[in-house]
C-alpha positions in Angstrom: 0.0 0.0 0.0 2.8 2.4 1.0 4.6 2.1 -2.5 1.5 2.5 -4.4 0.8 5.6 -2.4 4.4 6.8 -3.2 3.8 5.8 -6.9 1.0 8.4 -7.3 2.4 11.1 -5.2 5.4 10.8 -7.8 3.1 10.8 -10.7 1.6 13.5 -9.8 4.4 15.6 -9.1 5.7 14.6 -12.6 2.2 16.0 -14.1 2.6 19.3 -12.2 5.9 19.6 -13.4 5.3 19.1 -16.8 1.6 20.7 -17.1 3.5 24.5 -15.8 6.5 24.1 -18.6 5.7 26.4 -21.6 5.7 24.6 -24.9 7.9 26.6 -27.6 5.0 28.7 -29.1 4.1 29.8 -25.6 7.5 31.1 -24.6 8.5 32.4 -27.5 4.7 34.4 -27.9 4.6 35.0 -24.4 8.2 36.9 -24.7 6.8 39.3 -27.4 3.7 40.0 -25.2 6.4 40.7 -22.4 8.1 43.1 -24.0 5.4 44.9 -25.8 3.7 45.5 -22.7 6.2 46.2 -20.2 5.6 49.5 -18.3 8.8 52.1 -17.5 6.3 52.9 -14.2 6.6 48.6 -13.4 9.6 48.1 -10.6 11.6 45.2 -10.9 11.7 44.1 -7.5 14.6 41.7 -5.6 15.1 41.0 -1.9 18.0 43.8 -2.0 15.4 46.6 -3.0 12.6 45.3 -1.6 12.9 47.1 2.3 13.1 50.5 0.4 10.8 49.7 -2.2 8.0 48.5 -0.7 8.2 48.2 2.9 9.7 52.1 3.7 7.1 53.3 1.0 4.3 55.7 1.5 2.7 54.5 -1.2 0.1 51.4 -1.8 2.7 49.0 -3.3 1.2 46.2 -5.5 3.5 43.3 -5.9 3.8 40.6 -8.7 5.2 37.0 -7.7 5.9 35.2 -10.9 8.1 33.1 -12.9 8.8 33.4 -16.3 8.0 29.4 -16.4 4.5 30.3 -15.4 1.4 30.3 -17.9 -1.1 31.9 -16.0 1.7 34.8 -14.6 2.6 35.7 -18.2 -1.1 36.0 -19.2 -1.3 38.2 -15.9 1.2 40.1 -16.8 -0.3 42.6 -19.4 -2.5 44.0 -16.9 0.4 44.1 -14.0 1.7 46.7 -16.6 -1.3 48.5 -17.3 -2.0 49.0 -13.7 1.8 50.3 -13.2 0.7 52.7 -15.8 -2.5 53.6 -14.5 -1.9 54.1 -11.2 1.8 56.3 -11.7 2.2 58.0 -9.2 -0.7 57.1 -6.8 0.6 52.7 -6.7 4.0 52.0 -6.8 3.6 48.3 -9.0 6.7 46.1 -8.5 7.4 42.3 -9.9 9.7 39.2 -8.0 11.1 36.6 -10.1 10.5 33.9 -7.7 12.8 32.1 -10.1 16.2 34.0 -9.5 18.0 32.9 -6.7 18.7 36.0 -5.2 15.0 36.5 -4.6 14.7 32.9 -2.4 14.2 34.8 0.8 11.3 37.0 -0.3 9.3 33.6 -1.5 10.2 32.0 1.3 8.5 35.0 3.6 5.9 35.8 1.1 4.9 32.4 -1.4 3.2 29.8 1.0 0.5 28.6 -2.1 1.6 29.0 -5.7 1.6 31.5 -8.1 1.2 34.3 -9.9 0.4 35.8 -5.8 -0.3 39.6 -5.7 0.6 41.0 -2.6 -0.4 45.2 -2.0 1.1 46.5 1.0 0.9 49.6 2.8 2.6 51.6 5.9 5.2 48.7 5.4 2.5 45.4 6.3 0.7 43.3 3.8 -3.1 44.4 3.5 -4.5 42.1 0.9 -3.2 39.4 -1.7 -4.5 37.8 -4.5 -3.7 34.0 -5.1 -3.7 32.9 -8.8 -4.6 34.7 -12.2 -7.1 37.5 -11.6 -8.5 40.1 -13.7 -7.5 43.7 -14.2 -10.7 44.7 -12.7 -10.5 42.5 -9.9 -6.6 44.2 -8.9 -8.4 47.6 -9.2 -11.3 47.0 -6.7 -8.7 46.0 -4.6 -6.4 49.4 -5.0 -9.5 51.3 -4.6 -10.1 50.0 -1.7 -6.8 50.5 0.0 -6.3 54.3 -1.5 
C-alpha cells in the first residue's frame, strides 16, 4: 500500500511539473507580449530593494510573484503593466522573479500557495493578496479599496 501511495504522489508531481512548462510557441509568444507590454512605471523588485521599495514606501505597493515558467503569470502580466501605468504615481507596482535565486528569501516569507500571488502593502505590512490569475478589474477594486 505504501509504494502505491508513493507511486501516485510521484506521478503526480511529474504531471505538475510538466503541465507548468511552456511549450515553444508559448515562450516564444509570451516573450513578445512581455516586451510589448512592459511599463517604464513597473519596478523590478529583488530581496535587496525590496525594504526600500515597498516596505519604507508611503505609497500602496502592488506586488507581482511570478516566474517566467508560469502560464497563467505571463497572461497576468499585461495587466500588471497596465495598472503600473494607471496608477503612476498614486501605486507603486513592483514584480519578484520567484525564479532567480537571489530573490529565495522574499518567497520564502511571502509564497506559502503558488503563483502568480499579488501582494499590496501599505505603511510597510501586507493588507490584501490575491492567489492565482485574476482580472485587471479584480486588482483595481482591490487598490481602490486600500487608496
Amino acid at each position: 500500500m505504501k509504494m502505491k501511495s508513493f507511486y501516485l504522489v510521484a506521478v503526480a508531481g511529474l504531471f505538475l511539473i510538466q503541465a507548468c512548462q511552456p511549450s515553444g510557441d508559448v515562450a516564444e509568444k509570451s516573450d513578445a507580449q512581455e516586451k510589448k507590454v512592459e511599463s517604464e512605471h513597473l519596478l523590478v523588485l529583488t530581496t535587496e530593494t525590496f525594504q526600500k521599495e515597498v516596505i519604507e514606501s508611503d505609497q500602496l505597493v502592488m506586488v507581482d510573484f511570478w516566474a517566467p515558467w508560469c502560464p497563467p503569470c505571463l497572461e497576468l502580466a499585461p495587466a500588471v503593466s497596465e495598472i503600473a501605468d494607471d496608477y503612476a504615481g498614486k501605486v507603486k507596482v513592483g514584480k519578484v522573479d520567484v525564479n532567480e535565486a537571489v530573490n529565495k528569501a522574499l518567497m520564502d516569507k511571502y509564497v506559502d500557495e503558488g503563483i502568480p500571488l499579488i501582494l499590496f502593502f501599505k505603511g510597510g505590512e501586507k493588507v490584501e493578496g490575491s492567489l492565482g490569475l485574476v482580472s485587471k478589474g479584480e486588482l483595481e477594486a482591490i487598490i481602490k479599496k486600500h487608496l
